[in-house]
N, C-alpha and C positions, 0 to 999 in steps of 0.2 A: 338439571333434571334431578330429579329424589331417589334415592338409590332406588333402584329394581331388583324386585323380586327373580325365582330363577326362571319365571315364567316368560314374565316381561324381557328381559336376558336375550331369554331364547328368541321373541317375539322382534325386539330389537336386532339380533342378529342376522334374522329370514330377512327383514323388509328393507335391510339399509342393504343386504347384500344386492350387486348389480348384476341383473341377466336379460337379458331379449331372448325372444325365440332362436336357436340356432345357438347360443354362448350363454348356455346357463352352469356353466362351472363353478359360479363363484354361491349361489344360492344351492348346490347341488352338495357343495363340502360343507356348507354350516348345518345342512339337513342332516348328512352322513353324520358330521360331529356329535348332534344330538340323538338320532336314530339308532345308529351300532353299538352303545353299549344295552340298548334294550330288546335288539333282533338276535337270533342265531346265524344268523348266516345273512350280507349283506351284496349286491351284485348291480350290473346294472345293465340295461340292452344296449342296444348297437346305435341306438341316438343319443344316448347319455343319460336317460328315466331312471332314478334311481329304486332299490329294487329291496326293501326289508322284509327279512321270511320268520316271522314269530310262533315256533308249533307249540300248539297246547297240548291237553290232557290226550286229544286222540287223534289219528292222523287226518279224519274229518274231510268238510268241504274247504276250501280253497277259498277265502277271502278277502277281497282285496278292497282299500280304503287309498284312494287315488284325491291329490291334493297337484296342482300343478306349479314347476317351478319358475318356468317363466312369467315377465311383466312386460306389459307394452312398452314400446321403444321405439328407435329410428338406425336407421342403417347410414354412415357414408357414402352415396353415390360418387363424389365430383367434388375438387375444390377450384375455384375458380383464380384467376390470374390475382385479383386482389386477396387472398387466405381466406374469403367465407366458403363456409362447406355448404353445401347441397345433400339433401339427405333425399331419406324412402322411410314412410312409413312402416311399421313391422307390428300387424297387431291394429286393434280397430282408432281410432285417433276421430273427435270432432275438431274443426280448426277452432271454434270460439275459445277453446282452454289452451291452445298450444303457444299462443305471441310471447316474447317476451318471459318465457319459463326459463329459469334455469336448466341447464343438461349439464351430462358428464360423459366424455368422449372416451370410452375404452381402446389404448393404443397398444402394442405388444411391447412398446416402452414405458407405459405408465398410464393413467388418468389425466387427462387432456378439461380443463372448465369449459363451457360456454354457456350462449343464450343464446335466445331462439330470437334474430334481430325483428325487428317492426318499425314501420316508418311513424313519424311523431303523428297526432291526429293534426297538427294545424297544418301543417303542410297538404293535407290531403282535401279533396274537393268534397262540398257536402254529402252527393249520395253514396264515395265511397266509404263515407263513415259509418254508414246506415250495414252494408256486408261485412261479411267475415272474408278473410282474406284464405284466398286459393293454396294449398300444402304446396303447391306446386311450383307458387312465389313463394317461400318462405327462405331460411339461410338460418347456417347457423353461426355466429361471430364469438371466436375465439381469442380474439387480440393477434393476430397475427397481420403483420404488413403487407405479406407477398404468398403468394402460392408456393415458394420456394421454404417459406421460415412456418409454414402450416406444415411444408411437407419436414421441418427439422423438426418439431414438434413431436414426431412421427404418424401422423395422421394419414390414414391408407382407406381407398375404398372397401368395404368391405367391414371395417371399424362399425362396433355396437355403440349406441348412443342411449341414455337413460334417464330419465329424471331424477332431479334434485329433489330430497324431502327427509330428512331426519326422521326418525321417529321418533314420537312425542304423545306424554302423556298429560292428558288435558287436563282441564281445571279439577271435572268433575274425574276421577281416577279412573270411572271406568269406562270413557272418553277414550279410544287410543286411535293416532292419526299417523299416517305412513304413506309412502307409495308402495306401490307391489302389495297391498292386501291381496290386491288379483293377483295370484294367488300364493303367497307368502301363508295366510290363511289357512287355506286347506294343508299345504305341507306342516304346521303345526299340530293340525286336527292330529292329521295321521300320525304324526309324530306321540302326540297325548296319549294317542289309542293305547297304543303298544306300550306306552309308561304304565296307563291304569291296569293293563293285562297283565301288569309285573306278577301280580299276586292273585288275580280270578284265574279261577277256571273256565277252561272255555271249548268245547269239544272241536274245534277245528284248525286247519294255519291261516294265521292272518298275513297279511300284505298289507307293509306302510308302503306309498311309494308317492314317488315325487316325480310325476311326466314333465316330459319336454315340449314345445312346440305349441300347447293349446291352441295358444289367440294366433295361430295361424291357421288351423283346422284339424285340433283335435290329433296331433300327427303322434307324437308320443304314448297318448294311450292306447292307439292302437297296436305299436308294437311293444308295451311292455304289457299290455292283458295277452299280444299272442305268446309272448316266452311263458306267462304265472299261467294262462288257461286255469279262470279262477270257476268259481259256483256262483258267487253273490257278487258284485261289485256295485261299490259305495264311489261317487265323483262328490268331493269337497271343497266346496269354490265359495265364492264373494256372490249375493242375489241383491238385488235391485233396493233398497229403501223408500218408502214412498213415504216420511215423516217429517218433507221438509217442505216450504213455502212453493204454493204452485203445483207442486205434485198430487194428484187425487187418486179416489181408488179404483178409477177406471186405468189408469198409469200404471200403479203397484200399489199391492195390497201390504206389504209387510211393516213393521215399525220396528226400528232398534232395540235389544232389550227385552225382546217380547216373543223369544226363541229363536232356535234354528227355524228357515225354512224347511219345509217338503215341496221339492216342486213335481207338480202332477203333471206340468206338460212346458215340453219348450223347444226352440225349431229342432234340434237334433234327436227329440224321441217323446213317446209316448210314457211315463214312467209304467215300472212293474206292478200289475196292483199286488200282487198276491206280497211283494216285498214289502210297497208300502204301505198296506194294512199292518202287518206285521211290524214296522216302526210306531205308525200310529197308536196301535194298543200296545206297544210295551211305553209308549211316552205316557199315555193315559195310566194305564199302569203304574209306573214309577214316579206320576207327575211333574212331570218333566214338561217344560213350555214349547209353544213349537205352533206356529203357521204355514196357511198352505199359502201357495204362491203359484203362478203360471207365468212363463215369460217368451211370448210367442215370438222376440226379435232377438235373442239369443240362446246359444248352447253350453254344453261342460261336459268335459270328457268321459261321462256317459251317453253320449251320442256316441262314441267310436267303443267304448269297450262292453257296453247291449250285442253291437254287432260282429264279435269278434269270432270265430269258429263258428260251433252249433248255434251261436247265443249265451247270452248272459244277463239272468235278471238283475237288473241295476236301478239305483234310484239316485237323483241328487240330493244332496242335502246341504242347504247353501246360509248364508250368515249376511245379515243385510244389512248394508254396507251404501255407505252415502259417498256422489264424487270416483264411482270405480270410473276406470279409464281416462283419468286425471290426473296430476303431479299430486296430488293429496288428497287421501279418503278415507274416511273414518268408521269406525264400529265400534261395539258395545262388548266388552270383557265379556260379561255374566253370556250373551250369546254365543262365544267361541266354548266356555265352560259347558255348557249347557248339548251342544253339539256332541263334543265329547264323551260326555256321559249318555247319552240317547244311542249313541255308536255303540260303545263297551254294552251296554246293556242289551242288544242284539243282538252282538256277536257271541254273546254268552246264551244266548239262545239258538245259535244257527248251527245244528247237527245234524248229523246227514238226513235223519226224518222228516224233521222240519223243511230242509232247504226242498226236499223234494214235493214236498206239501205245498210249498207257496212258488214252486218252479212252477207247476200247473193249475195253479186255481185262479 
């Protein structure tokens, strides 16, 4: 790969780091890494949501830019008298992408390889060629001979399992493919934010933060919006791509490259208008690119921090992303940049006049 910029760096450090819902330490220390020399003060709650407090010019509204640090995975249930393990989904999974992936079995001794085994297709009778095979049969093979030399291994139930995927900058450079953009992505946004704040003015405190738990329901955000009890809060996640072969725009409207999304609506809430007017015209404003989006078969941790105390106007603002929920997924630089920039420029507008203006309108 061609050296990386400090961006990329950063970028490459979020996505290769491994975490599932429940064991996101290892994506939680490379966010701190890069987060704490640009916060004042760095914390985190009682499920492990990382927790950056950046005060500006005034003591202001409370704002918080939430990117989440988990990635789908699988858990260790079981290993069986032969050394294949049995797992549990953790996080949403279709079985068509899962056969035959690579994984990496986190053990309290070390990283454990395997793959997700599947039987040859010749052996198998024609219509069951025709389905996708049930999570339920699946296995994971490790090389190991006995259930006894799985367990020397150190392999225990309870063991976080992850996907294989380097990350890798494509032909076209501003191509960048990884696992964990869900949401390795947003923890960079937030991360940016707070870089670009170094030097604007901004009448409020901001909040970078890195929740835990999402892709099991939102769990994270809801206890680290109840410690910040913010004014505004922003959810920064991966949205739907609809600019590949087969997808149309009754599916997704968005295309790579062609801005952040605004999502107006999606199963975990109704977006804020009075907030998301207020992005819209300072994007407009700034000329800044940017799509709407709706996505009625998923949520982002603006579903749990809209509803945390009194309320909280919140909007997502998501970067469309082809392949989420897959060993490999791709997005478009100039959209992560662009996001960024749409964010600082808001938040350089959100004083307490303001927030109160678009809390009620």
């Amino acid at each position: 790969m061609a050296n990386l910029d400090e961006t990329l760096q950063m970028l490459k450090e979020l996505t290769d780091a491994n975490g599932i819902p429940g064991n996101e330490r290892e994506p939680r220390e490379v966010m701190k890494k890069h987060i704490e020399p640009l916060a004042d003060e760095v914390s985190t709650d009682n499920l492990g949501s990382l927790i950056a407090k950046k005060q500006g010019t005034a003591s202001g509204p409370k704002i918080m830019v939430a990117g989440h640090l988990d990635e789908i995975g699988f858990m260790v249930t079981h290993i069986d008298d032969k050394g294949f393990i049995k797992f549990q989904t953790v996080g949403g999974w279709w079985e068509q992408v899962m056969l035959a992936q690579r994984v990496t079995i986190m053990t309290r001794t070390g990283n454990v390889p395997g793959v997700i085994g599947s039987k040859p297709p010749h052996i198998l009778p024609p219509e069951a060629r025709k389905k996708s095979m049930d999570k339920k049969d699946m296995f994971i093979d490790i090389g190991a001979s006995s259930k006894e030399e799985a367990q020397e291994f150190g392999i225990r139930p309870g063991d976080a399992i992850v996907p294989v995927c380097d990350f890798t900058v494509m032909k076209n450079e501003k191509y960048l493919m990884a696992k964990a953009w869900d949401n390795r992505i947003g923890c960079a946004i937030a991360i940016e934010v707070l870089r670009q704040l170094q030097n604007e003015d901004h009448p409020n405190t901001v909040y970078g933060v890195g929740t835990v738990q999402e892709e099991v329901g939102l769990r994270g955000a809801k206890t680290a919006t109840n410690q910040i009890q913010p004014d505004i809060g922003f959810a920064v996640d991966v949205g739907i791509a609809g600019d590949t072969p087969g997808v149309t725009t009754k599916d997704a409207l968005a295309k790579m490259g062609d801005g952040p999304q605004i999502i107006v609506y999606d199963a975990s809430m109704v977006s804020h208008k009075g907030l998301r007017d207020l992005v819209t015209d300072t994007a407009d404003e700034k000329k800044i690119p940017y799509q709407f989006d709706a996505v009625p078969g998923g949520g982002t941790d603006s579903g749990s921090i809209h509803l945390t105390a009194n309320g909280v106007p919140a909007l997502s603002i998501t970067i469309a992303t082809r392949y989420i929920h897959t060993h490999a997924a791709i997005l478009h630089r100039d959209d992560f940049e662009n996001a960024v920039k749409l964010i600082v420029e808001v938040i350089k507008k959100l004083d307490a006049e303001t927030v109160k203006e678009i809390t009620f309108s």
